[in-house]
N, C-alpha and C positions, 0 to 999 in steps of 0.2 A: 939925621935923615935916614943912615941905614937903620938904627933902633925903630922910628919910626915903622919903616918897612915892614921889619919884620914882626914888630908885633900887631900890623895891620892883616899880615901874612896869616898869622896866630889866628886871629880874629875871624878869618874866612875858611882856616877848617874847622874852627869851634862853630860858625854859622852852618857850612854845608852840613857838620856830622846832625847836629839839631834839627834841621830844616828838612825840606821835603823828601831829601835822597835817605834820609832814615829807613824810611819802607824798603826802597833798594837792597840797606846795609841785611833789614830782616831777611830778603828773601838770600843774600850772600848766605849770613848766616843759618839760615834753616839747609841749604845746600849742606852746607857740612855737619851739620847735625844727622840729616837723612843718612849720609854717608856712613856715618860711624856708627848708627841705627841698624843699618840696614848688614852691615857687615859683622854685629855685632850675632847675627840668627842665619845667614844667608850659607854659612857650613856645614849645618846639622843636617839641610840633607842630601850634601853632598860626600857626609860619611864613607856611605859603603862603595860609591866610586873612587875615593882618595885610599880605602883599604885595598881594593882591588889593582889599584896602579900601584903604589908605593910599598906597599908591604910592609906596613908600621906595626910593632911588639903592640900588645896590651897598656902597655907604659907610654908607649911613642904614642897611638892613636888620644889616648887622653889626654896627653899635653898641646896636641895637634887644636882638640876641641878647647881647653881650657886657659890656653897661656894667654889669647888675647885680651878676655874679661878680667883675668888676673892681671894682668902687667897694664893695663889701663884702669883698674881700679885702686891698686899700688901708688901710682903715680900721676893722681889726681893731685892731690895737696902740693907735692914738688912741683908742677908745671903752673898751679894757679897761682901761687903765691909768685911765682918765677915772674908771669906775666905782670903782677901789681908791680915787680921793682923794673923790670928790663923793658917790658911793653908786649901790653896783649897782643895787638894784631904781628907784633913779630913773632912772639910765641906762636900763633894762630898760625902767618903763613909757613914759617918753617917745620908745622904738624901735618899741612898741605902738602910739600915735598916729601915729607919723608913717608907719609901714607901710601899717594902716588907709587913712590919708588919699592915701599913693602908688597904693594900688591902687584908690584909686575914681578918682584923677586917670588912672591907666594904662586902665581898663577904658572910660572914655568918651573918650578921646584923639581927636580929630579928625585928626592930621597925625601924620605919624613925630618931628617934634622935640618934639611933646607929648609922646610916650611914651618917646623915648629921656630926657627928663627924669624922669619919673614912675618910668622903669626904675631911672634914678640913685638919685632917694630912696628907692628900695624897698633899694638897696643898703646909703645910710646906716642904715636901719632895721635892715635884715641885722646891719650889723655894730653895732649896739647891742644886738641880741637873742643873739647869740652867744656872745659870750665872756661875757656875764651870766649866761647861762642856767646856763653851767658854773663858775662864780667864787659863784655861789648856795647852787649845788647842795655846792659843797664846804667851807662854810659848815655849812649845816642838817645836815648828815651828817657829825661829828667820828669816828663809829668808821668804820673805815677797813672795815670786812667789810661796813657797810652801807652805805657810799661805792662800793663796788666793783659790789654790787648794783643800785643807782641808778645808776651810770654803765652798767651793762649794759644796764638799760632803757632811758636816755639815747639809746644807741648802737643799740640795734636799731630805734626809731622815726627815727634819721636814716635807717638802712636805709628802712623803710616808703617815709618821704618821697618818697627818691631815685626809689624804684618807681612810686612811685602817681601822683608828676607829670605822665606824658607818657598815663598811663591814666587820670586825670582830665580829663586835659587832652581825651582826642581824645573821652570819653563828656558832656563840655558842649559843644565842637565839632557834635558830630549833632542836639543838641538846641536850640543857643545860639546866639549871636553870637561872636567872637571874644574881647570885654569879658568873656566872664563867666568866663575862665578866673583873672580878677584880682578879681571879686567876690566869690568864696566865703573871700577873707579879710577881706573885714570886718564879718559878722559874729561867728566868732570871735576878731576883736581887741575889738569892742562887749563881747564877754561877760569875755575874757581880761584888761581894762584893769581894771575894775572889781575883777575875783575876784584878779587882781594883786594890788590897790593893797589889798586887804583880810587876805591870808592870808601874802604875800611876806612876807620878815622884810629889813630893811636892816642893809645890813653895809658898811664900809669899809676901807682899809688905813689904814697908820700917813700920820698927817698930818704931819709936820715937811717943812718946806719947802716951797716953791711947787711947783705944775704945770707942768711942763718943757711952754709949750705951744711952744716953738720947735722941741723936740724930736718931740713931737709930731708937726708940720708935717712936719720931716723922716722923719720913717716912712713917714707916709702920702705924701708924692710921691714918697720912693726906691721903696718898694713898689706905687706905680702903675706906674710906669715899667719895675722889673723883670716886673712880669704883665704889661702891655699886649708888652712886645717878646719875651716868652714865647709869650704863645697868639699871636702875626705867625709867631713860629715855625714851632710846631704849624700853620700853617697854609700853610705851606713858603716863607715871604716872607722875602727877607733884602737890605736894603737897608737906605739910611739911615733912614727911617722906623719899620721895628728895629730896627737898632745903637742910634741916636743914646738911641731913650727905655732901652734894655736899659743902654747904659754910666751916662747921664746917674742909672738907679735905684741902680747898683752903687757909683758914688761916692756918692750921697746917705749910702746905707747905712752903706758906712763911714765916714761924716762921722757919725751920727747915734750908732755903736757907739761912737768915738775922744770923740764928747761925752759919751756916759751914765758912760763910766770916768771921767772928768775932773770929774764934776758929784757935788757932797755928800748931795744927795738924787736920784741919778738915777730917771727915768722908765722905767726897766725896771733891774733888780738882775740886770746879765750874771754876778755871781756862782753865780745859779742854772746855767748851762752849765758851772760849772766841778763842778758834781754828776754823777756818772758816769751816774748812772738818770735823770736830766734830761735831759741832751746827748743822751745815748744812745736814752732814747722819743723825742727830737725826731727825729734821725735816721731811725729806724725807722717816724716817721709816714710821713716823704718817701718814704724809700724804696718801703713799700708801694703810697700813693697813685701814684706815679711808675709802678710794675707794673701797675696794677690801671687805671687812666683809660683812657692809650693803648690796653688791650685790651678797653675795655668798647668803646671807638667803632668799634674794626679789628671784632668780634666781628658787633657789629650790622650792618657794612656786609657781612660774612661771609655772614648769615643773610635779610640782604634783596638782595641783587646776585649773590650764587654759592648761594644755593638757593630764590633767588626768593620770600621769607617775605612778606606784606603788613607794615606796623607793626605793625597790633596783634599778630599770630603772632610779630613778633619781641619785641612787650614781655612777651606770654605764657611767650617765651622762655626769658625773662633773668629769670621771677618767681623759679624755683628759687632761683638767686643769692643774689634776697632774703629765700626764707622760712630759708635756710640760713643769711644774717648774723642774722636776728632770731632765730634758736635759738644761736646763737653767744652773742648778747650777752646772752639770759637765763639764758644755763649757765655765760657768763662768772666772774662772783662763786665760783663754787664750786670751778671748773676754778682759778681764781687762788691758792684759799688753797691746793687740795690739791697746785698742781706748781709754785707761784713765778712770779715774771713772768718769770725766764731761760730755764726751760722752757716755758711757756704763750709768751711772743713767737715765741723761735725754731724751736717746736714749730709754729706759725702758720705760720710762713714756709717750714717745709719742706712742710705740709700744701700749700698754697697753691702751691708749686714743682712739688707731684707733680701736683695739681690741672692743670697750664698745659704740663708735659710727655705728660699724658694724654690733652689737647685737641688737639695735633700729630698725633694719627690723623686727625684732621676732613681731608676729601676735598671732591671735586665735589660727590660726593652726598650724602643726610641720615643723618644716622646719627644717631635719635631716642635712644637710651642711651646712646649715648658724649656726649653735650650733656647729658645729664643728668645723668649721675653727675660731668663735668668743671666744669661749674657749679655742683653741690652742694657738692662739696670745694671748690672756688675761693669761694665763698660764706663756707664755715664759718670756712676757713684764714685769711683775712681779715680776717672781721670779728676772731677769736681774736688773732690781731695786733694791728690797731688799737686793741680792747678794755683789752687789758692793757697797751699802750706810754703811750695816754693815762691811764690809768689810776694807773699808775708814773710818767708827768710833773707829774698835778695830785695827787697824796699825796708828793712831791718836795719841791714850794714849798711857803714859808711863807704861810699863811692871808692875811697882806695883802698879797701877789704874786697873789692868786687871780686877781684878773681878766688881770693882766696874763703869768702864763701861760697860762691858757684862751687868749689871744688869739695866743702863742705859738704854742701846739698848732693853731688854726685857721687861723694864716695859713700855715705848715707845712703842714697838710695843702692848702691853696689852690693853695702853689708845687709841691708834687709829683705834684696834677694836674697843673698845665699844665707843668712838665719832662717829664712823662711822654707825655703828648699831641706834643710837641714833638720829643722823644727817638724816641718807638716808632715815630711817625708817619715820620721820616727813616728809620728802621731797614727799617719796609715797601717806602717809596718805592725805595729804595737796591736793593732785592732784585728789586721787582714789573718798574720800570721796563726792566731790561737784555731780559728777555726777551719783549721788544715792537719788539726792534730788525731781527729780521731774518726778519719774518713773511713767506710768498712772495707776491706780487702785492700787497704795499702797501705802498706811497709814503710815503720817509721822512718827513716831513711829518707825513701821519696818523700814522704810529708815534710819533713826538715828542710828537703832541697826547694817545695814547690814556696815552702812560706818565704823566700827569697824575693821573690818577683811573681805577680799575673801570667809573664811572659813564661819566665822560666816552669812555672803548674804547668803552663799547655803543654811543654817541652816533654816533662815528666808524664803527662797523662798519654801525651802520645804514643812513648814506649811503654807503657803500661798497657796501655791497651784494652779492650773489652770492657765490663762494667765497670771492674776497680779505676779504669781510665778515665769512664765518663763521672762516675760518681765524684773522681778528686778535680775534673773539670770544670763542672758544677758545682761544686762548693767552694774552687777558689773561686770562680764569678759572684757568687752570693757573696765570699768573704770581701773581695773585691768594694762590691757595690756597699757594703756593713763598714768597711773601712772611709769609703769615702764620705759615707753620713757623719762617720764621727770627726772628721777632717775638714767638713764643711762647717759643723758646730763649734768645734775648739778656733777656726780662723772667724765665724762669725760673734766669740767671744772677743778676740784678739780686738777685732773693729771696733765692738761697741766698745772698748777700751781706749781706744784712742779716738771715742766720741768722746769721754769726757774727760781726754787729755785736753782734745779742743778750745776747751770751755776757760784755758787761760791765753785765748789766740783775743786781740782787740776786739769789741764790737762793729767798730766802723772802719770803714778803709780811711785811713787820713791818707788826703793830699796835699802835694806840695799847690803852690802858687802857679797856675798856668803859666804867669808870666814871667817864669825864668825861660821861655822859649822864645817871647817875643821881645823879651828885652836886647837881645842877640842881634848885632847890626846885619843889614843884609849887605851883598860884596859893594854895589854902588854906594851906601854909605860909606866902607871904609876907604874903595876909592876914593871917595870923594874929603876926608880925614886927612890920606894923604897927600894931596896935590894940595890943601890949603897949608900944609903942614910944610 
């Protein structure tokens, strides 16, 4: 009788997670995804307030900005795989508390090492809400038409996020203190813990074998060390301080891949890569992110330094961008069944290619339609990309790999920002710099210092002064604007390369059987099981 019970018990959260409260679970889960979206951009421009209160070294302010991306991109794989043996949604809500709890220690921070720690746990938190969200979601959602739909949703509220950050961020800024850019997450993690721990359904992978926590360890310091000597990169640094963490992540790595082959129950099943549509979305993550990072930053420095935009006109900017991936990702689902994820990725990647060849008209001056229509299409094309690659990676794996591809797919897309930032950012540098060399009446010296940065020419031009000033003003805007064409063509190379990665993604969406949803008793059935029982 109690057997019976309790796997009548079983029967009716396998029914509820299935059944109609699934929508519910998305919108739980899109809450926390926005969260860690949004917090992920919501600092940057609260910069110069957090310098002005705290009084952070050179060293402190960049850790302030960097440790959260970093320590949640580290500790993607540790917490996904964690969730497939111990249980997502407990992984999940305890990323809920401990988020919560960073951002009230971040928001009232007295010192810059208070919050560069508080940044840290916000990261751990990050990455336990991450690859859950999507190791859940793919769970509650067995038919693959309505998997695609929900990851569409999924995907255009990381859009939202990405946007609303640094526009949240400056309209608490006018109003606020700089704290309160990290308070408006706990209230909804107060609300999000509870409606969690009530409607979430728990789900695990197969349990044979211990928790490779040694393995573990190894991911998460090979992949600190590869990001940390990544964005050193991107940040045009290249000494031992990058090499040493850059080699020291690369050998982790492959210490950590050489043990998962060798181990009976490894902590990530690298047989998934040996999947054509696996390997292949992972690819096609990098590569987009890798296209798409480097030119959102070159873009903004475009729009506030060579046509003089304030912030906010340039986050106004770059909305287009966004409302164009968030109509991506809700037309996604539909766009998938009727052209396939071979043509829906590499249709992405060419849209997205003409998108960034169209934006190579951008000049001196403002050319308010040609930014608009070049953002709309770099918008649509992208997110259509990303949409269907992850999409095609987590209906790839097997349902007890969920977590631990989710965190695939997210630390993938992590490293192909910062390759990309790293990458496109040399490709500028490489072009801008030559023609700052032999400006008339200024001293090689200043030309040295100005080919640094856009920013830093105006600096130099301004103590220059008089014609030598204006002439090296003017030619680093030209060089400027000559760097960004060639930045725009080498990342519109990059795309059409990962158009005909595409091209080993399936034809057709295959789906599963609707009827593994209705074959699920509803609760009156199983009542009715057990009383005759």
């Amino acid at each position: 009788m109690s057997g019976t019970t309790t796997a009548a018990a079983g029967l009716r959260r396998r029914a509820a997670g299935a059944g109609a409260n699934r929508w519910v679970v998305l919108v739980v889960l899109c809450v926390s995804l926005l969260l860690v979206a949004v917090d992920a951009t919501v600092l940057h421009v609260a910069v110069p307030a957090v310098t002005e209160d705290l009084r952070p070294g050179a060293i402190e302010l960049l850790w302030i900005v960097d440790t959260y991306p970093l320590v949640c991109a580290s500790l993607l794989i540790l917490f996904g795989t964690l969730g497939d043996k111990v249980g997502r949604r407990r992984v999940l809500l305890l990323g809920y508390a401990l988020f919560g709890v960073a951002s009230a220690l971040a928001a009232f921070a007295g010192s810059a090492e208070t919050l560069i720690l508080a940044r840290g746990l916000l990261g751990v938190g990050g990455a336990m809400i991450m690859p859950a969200t999507l190791s859940i979601l793919r769970q509650v959602f067995p038919d693959r038409r309505e998997r695609a739909l929900a990851i569409g949703i999924w995907s255009a509220v990381a859009a939202v996020g990405a946007a609303v950050g640094p526009l949240l961020g400056g309209f608490l800024l006018e109003h606020f203190w700089w704290g309160s850019v990290f308070l408006v997450n706990i209230p909804l993690m107060l609300v999000s813990l509870p409606v969690g721990r009530l409607l979430l359904p728990e789900s695990r992978g197969t349990s044979d074998g211990p928790w490779d926590v040694v393995g573990a360890l190894m991911a998460a310091a090979g992949l600190f060390g590869v990001v940390l000597g990544v964005k050193r990169l991107g940040g045009g640094e290249l000494g031992p301080l990058t090499v040493a963490p850059l080699l020291t992540g690369a050998v982790l790595i492959l210490l950590f891949v050489r043990r998962q082959r060798r181990r009976r129950h490894p902590l990530v099943d690298l047989r998934m890569f040996g999947r054509p549509a696996f390997s292949t979305s992972v690819g096609c993550i990098v590569l987009a992110m890798l296209a798409l990072v480097g030119l959102e930053l070159i873009a903004a420095q475009y729009l506030q330094l060579v046509l003089g935009l304030s912030p906010l006109e340039t986050g106004l900017r770059l909305l287009p961008l966004t409302f164009a991936a968030m109509a991506a990702g809700l037309a996604g689902a539909r766009l998938l069944r009727r052209f396939g994820p071979r043509r829906m990725v590499c249709g992405g990647f060419v849209l997205t290619a003409l998108a960034v060849l169209t934006l190579t008209a951008m000049g001196s001056s403002d050319n308010t339609g040609l930014l608009l229509s070049g953002f709309l299409l770099l918008g649509f094309g992208l997110e259509t990309t990303l949409f269907a690659a992850y999409e095609s990676m987590l209906s790839e794996a097997p349902l007890e790999q969920a977590g631990g591809a989710a965190a695939i797919g997210e630390t993938s897309y992590q490293l192909g920002a910062g390759i990309g930032i790293a990458l496109l950012g040399s490709v500028m540098n490489a072009a801008y710099a030559p023609r700052l060399r032999s400006v008339p009446g200024v001293p090689v010296s200043a030309s040295d210092a100005a080919g640094h940065s856009l920013g830093e020419a105006y600096e130099v031009a301004g103590r220059l002064g008089g014609p030598a000033g204006a002439a090296l003003r003017q030619a680093a805007r030209d060089g400027f604007v000559h760097g960004l064409h060639v930045t725009l063509l080498v990342s519109a190379g990059l795309l059409l390369l990962g158009a005909v990665m595409a091209l080993r993604l399936p034809r057709v969406m295959q789906c599963e059987a609707p009827a593994a949803q209705v074959s699920l008793p509803s609760p009156r059935e199983v009542d009715r099981s057990r009383v005759s029982a």
